[in-house]
KOLLUM-767157 format. One record per residue: residue number from 1; z, x, y of N, C-alpha, C, O in turn. Coordinates in steps of 0.1 Angstrom, whole numbers, plus 2048, in hexadecimal, padded with zeros to 3 digits. Each point is the difference from the previous one (the first is absolute). Layout:
% KOLLUM-767157
<kevo NUM, <Z, X, Y>, <Z, X, Y>, <Z, X, Y>, <Z, X, Y>> ...
***
This chain:
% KOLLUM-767157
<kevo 1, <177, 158, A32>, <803, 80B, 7F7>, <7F4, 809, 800>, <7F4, 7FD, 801>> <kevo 2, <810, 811, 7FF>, <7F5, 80A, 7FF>, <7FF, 7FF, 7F2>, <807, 7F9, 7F8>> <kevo 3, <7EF, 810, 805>, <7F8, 805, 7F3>, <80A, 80B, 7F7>, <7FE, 807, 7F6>> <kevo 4, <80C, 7F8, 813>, <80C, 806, 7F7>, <807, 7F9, 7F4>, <805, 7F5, 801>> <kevo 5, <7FC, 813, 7F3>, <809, 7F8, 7F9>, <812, 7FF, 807>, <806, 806, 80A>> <kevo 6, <7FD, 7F2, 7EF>, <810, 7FC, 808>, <802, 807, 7F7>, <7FA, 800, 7F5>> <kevo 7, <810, 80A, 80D>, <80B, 809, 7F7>, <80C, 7F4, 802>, <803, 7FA, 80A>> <kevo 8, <805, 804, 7E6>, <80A, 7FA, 7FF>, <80C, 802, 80A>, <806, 80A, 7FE>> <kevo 9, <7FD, 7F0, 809>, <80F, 805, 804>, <80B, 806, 7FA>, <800, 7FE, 7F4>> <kevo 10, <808, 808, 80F>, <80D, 802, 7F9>, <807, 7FA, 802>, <803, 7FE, 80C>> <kevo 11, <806, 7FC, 7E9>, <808, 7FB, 7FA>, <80C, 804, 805>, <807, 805, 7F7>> <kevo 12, <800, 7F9, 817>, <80D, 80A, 805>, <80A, 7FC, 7F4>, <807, 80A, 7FD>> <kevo 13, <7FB, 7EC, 7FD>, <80F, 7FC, 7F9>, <7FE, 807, 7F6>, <808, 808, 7FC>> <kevo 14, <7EA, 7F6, 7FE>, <7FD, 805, 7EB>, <7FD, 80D, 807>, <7FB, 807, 7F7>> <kevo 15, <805, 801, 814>, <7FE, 813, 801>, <810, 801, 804>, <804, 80C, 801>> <kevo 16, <802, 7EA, 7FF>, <80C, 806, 803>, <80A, 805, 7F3>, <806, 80A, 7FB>> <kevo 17, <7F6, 7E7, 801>, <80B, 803, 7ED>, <7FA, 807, 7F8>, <807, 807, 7F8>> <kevo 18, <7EC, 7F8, 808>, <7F8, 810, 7F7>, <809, 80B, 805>, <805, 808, 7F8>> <kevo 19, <7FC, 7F9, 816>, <804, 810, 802>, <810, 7FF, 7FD>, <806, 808, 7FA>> <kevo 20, <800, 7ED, 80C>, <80B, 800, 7FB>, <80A, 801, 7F0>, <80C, 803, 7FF>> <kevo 21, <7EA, 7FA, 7F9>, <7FC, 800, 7EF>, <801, 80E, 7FF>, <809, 805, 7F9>> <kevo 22, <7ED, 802, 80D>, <7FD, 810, 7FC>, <810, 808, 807>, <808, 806, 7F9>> <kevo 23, <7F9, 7F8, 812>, <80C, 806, 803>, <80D, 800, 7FB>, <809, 809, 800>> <kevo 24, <7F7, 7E7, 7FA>, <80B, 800, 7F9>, <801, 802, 7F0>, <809, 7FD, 7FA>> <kevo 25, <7EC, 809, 802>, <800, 801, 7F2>, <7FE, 810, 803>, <805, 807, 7F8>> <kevo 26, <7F6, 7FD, 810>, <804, 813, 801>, <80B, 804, 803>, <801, 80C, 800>> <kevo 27, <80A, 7EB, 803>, <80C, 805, 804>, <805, 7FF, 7F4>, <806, 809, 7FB>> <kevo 28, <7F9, 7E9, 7FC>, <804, 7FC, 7F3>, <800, 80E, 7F6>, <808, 805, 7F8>> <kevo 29, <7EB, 7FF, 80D>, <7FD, 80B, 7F3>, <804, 810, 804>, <800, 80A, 7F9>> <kevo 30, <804, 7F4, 814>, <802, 80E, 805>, <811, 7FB, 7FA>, <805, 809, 7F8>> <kevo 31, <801, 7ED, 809>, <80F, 802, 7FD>, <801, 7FF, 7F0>, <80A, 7FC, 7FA>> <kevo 32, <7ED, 807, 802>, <7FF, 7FB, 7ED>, <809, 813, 7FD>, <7FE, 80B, 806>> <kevo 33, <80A, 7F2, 7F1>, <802, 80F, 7FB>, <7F2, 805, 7F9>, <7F6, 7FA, 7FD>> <kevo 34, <80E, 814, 801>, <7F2, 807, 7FE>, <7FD, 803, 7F5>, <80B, 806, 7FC>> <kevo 35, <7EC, 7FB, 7F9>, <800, 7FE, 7F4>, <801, 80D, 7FD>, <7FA, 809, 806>> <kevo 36, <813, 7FB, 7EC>, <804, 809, 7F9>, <7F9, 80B, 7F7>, <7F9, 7FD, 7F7>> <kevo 37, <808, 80E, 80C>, <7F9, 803, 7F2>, <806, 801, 7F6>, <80C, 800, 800>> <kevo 38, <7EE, 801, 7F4>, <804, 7FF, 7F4>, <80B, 80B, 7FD>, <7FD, 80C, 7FF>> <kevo 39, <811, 7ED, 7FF>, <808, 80A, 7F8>, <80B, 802, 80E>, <80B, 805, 7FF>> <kevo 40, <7F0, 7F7, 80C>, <808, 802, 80F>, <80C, 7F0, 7FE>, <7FE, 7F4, 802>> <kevo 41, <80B, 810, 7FA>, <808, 7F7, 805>, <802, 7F6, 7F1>, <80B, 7FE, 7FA>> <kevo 42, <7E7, 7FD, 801>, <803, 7F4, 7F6>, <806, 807, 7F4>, <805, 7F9, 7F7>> <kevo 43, <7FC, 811, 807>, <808, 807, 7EF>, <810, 7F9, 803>, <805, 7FC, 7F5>> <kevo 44, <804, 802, 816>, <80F, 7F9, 7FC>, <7FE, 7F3, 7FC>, <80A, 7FB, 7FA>> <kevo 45, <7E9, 7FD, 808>, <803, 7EF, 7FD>, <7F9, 802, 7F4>, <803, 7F7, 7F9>> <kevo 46, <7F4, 810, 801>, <7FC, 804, 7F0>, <809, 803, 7F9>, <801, 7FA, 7F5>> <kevo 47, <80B, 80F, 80E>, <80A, 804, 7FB>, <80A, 7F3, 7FC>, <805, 7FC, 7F5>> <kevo 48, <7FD, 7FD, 81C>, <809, 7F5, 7FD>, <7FA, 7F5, 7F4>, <806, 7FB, 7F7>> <kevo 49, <7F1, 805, 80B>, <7F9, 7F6, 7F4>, <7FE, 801, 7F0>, <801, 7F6, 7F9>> <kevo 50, <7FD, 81B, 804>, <806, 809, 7F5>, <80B, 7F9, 7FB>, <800, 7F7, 7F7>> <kevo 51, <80D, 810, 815>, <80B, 7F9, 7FA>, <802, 7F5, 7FE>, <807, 7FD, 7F6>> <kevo 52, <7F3, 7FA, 813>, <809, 7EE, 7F9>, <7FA, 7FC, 7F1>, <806, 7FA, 7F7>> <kevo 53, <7EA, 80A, 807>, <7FE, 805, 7F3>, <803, 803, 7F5>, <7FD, 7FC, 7F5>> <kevo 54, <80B, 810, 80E>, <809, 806, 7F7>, <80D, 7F8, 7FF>, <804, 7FD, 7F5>> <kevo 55, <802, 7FE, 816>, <80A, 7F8, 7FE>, <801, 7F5, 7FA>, <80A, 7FE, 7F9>> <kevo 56, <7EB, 7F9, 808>, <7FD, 7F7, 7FA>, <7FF, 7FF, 7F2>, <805, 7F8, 7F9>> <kevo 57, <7F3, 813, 802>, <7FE, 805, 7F1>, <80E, 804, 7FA>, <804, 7FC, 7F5>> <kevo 58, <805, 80C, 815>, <80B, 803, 7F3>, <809, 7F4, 804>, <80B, 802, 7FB>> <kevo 59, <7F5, 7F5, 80B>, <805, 7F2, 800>, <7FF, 7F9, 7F3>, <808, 7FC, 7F8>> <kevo 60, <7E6, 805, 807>, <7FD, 7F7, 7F6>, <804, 803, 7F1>, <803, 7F9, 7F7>> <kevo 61, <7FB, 818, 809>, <808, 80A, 7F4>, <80B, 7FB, 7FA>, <802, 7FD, 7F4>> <kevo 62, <809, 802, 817>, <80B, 7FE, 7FE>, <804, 7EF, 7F9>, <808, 7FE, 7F7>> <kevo 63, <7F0, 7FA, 810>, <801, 7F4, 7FC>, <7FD, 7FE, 7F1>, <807, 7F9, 7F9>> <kevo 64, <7ED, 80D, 802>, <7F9, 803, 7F3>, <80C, 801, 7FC>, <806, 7F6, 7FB>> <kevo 65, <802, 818, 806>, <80B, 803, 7F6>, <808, 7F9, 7FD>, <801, 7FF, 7F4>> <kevo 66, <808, 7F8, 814>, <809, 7F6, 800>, <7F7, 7F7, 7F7>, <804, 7FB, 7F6>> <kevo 67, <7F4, 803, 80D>, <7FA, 7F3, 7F3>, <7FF, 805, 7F1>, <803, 7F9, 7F7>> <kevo 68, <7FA, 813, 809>, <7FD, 805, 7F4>, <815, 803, 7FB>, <804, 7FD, 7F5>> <kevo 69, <801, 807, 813>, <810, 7FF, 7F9>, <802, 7F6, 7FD>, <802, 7FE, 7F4>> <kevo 70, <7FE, 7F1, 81A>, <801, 7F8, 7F7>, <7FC, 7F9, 7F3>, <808, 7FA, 7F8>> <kevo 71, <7E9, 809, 809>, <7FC, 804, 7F1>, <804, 800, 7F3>, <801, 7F6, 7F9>> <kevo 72, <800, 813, 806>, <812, 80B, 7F8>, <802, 7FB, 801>, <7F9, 7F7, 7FC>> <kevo 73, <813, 804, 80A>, <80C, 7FD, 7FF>, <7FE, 7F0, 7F9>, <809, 7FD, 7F8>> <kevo 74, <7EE, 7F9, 80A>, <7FC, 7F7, 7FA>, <7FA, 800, 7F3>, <7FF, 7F6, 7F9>> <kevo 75, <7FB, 819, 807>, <800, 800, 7F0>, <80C, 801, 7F6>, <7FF, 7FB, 7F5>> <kevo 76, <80C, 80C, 811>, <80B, 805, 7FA>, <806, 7F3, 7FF>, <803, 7FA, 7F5>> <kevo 77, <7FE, 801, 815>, <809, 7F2, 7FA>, <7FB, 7F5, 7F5>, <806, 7F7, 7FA>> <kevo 78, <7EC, 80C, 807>, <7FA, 7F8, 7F6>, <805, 803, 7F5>, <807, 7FA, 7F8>> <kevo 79, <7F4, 815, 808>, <803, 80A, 7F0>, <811, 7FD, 7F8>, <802, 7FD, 7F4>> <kevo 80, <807, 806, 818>, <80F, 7F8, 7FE>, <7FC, 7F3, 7FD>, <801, 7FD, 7F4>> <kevo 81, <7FD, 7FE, 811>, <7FF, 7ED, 7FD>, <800, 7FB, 7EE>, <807, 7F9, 7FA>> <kevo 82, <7EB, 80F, 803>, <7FC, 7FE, 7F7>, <80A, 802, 7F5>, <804, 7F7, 7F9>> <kevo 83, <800, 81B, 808>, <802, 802, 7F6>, <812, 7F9, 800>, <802, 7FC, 7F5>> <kevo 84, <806, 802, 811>, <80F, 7F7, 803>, <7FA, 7F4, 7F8>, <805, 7FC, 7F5>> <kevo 85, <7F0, 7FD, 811>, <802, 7F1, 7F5>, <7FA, 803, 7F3>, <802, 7F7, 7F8>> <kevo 86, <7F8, 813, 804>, <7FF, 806, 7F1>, <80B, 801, 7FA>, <805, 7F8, 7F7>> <kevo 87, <801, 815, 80E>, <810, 7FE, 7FD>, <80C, 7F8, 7FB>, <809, 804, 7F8>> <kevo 88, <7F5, 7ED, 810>, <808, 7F8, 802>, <7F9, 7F5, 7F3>, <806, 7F8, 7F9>> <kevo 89, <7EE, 80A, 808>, <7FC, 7F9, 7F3>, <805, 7FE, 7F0>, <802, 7F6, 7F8>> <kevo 90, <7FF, 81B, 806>, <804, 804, 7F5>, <810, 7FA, 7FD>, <809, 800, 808>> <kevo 91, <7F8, 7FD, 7EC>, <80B, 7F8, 7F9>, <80D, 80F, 7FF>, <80C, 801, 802>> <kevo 92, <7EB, 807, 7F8>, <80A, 809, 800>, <808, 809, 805>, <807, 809, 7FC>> <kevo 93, <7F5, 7F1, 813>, <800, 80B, 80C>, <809, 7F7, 809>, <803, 804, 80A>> <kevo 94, <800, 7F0, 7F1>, <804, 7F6, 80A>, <810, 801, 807>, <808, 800, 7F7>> <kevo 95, <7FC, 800, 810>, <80C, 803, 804>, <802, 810, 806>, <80A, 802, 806>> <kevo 96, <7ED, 809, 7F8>, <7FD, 80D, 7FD>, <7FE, 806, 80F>, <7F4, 802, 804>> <kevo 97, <815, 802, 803>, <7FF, 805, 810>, <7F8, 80A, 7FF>, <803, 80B, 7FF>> <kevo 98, <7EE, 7F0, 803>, <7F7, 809, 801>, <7FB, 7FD, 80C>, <800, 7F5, 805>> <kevo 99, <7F8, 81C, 803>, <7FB, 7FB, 80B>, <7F7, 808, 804>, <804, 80B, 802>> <kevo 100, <7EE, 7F1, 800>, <7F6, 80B, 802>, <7FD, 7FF, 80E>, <802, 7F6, 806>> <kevo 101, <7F7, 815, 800>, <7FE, 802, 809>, <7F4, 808, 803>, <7FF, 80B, 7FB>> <kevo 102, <7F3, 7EF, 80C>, <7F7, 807, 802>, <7FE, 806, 80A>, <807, 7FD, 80A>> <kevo 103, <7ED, 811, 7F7>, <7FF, 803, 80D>, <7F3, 806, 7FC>, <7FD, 808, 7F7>> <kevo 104, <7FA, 7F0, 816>, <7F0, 804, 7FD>, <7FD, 80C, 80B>, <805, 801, 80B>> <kevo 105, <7F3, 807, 7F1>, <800, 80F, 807>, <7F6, 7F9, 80A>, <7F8, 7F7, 7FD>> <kevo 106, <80A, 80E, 810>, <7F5, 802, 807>, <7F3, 803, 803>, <7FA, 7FB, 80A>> <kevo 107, <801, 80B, 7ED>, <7F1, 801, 7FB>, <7FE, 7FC, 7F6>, <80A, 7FF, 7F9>> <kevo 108, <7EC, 7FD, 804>, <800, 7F5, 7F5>, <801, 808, 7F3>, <807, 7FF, 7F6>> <kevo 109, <7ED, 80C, 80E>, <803, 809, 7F3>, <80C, 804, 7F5>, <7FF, 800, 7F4>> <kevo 110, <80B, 802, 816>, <80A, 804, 7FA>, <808, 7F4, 7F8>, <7FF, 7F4, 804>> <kevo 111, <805, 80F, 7F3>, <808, 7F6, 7F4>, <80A, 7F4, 809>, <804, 803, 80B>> <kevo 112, <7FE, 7F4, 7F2>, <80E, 7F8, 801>, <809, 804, 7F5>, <7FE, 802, 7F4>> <kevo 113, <80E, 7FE, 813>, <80E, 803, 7FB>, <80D, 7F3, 7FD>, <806, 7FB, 809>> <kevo 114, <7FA, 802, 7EC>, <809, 7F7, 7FE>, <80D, 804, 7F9>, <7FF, 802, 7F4>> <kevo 115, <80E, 800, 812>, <80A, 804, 7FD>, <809, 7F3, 7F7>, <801, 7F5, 807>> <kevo 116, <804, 80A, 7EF>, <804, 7F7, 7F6>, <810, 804, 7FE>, <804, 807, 7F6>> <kevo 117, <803, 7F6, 812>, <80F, 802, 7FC>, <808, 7F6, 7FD>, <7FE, 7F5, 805>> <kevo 118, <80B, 80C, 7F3>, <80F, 7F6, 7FC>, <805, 806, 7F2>, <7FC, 809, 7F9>> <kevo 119, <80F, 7ED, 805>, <802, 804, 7F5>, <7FE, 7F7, 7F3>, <806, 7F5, 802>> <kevo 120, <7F2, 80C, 7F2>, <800, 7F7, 7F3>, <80A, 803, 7F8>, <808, 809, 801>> <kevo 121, <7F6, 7EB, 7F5>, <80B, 807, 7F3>, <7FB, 808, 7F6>, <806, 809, 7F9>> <kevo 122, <7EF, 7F5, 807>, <7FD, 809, 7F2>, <7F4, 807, 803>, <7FA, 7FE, 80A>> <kevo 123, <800, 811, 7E9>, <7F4, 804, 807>, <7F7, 7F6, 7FA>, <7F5, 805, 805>> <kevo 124, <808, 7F5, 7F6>, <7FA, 7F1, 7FE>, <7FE, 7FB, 80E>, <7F5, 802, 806>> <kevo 125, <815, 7F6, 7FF>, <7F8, 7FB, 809>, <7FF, 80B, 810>, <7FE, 7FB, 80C>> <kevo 126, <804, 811, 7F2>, <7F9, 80A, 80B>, <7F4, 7FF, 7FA>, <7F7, 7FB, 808>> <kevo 127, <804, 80B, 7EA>, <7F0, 7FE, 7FD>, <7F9, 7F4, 803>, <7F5, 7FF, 803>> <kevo 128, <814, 7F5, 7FC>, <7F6, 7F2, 803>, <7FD, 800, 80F>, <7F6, 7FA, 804>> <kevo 129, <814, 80F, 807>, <7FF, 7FE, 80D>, <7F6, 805, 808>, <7F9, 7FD, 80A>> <kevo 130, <806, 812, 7EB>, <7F8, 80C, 807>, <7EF, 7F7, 7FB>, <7F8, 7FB, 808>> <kevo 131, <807, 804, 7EA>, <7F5, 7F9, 7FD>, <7F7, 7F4, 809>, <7F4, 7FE, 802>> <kevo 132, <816, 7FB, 801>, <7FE, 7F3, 807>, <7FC, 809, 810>, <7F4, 802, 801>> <kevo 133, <814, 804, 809>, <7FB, 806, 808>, <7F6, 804, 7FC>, <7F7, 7FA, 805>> <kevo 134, <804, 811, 7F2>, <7F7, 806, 802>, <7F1, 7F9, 7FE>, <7F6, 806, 802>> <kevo 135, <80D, 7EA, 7F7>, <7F7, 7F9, 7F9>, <7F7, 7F7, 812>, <7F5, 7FE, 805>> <kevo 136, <81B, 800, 7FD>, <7F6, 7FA, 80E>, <7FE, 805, 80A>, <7FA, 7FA, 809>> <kevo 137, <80B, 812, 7F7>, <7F7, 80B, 80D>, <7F6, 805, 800>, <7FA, 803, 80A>> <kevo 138, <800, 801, 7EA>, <7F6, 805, 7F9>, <7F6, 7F3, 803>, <7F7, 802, 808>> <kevo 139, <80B, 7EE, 7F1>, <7F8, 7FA, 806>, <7FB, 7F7, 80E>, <7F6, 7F9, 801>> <kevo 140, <815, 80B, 80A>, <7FC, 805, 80D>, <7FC, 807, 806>, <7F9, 7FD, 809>> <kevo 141, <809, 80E, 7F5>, <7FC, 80C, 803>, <801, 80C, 7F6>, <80C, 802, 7FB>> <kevo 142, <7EB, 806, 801>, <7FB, 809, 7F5>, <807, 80B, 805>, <803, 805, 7F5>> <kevo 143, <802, 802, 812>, <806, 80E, 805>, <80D, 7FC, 805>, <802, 7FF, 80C>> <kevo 144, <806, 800, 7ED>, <811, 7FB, 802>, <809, 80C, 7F9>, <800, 801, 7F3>> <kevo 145, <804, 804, 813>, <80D, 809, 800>, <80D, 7F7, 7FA>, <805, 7F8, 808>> <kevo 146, <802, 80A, 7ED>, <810, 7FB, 7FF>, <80C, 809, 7FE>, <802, 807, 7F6>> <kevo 147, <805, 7FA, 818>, <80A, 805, 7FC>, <80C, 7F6, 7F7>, <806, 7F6, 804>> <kevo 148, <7FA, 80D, 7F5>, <80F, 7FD, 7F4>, <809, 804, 808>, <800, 80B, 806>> <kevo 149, <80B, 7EB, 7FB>, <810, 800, 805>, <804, 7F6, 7FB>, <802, 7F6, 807>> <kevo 150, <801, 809, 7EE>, <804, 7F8, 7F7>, <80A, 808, 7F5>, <7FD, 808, 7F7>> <kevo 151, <80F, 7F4, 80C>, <809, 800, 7F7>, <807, 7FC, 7F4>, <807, 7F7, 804>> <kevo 152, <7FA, 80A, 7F1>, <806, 7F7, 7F6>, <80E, 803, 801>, <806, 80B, 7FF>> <kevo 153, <801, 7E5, 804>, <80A, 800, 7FE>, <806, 7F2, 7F6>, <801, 7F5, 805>> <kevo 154, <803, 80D, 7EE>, <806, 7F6, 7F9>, <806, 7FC, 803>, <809, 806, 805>> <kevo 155, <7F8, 7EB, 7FA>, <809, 7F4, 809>, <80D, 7FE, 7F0>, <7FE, 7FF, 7F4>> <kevo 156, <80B, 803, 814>, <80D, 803, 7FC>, <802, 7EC, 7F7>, <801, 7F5, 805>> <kevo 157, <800, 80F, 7EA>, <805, 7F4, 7FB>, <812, 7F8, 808>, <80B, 804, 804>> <kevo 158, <7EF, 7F0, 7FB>, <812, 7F9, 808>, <806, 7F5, 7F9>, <80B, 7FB, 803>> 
***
């Protein structure tokens, strides 16, 4: 050996896949699509996204409402419930085709309405009927509306 350093050899297989690595990852990136600018192209899939957003929300809107009717409507039958076995309690009222009917407003705000129709015999027991409704709607619910449809009609002696 001379007084030369040995320069390493090359490595023909590891210079081949190095270069082959580089060639194939510049092709990789020459075929990459080309990055966008801002506002080119991406504003329809912002949009589409908007909407299923919005869609999704008045889905959920909508579902809200139906719960809240059912609601209502489960208050109302309560409000009926109550006041029928009140009714039916009273001695003097017994036999007495009476029939109330509730209906709870939509917003809570607004009043419930209990419609009270049939016919009694006497205004005696219309005052015990109206009283008694109004005794136990009032202590279910404080803002109750009564429509009176209650008629007196005297039951014919036989």
């Amino acid at each position: 050996m001379s007084g030369r350093a040995a320069l390493p050899r090359p490595n023909s297989s590891g210079s081949v896949a190095t270069l082959s690595a580089l060639v194939l990852s510049y092709q990789a990136w020459a075929q990459a699509p080309a990055p966008r600018a801002p506002g080119a192209g991406g504003g329809a899939s912002l949009i589409a996204v908007v909407l299923i957003i919005f869609a999704v929300l008045v889905i959920l809107g909508i579902r809200e409402l139906y719960d809240l009717q059912r609601r209502r409507e489960s208050e109302a039958v309560q409000l009926q419930a109550q006041i029928s076995d009140a009714l039916l309690r009273d001695q003097l009222l017994y036999g007495v085709p009476i029939m109330a009917t509730a209906r709870a407003p939509f917003w809570r705000r607004s009043p419930a309405t209990i419609e009270i129709a049939g016919q009694v015999p006497s205004p005696q027991a219309r005052e015990t009927a109206l009283r008694i409704v109004r005794a136990e709607a009032s202590r279910i619910r404080p803002d109750v509306q009564i429509e009176d449809r209650l008629a007196v009609v005297p039951r014919h002696a036989a």
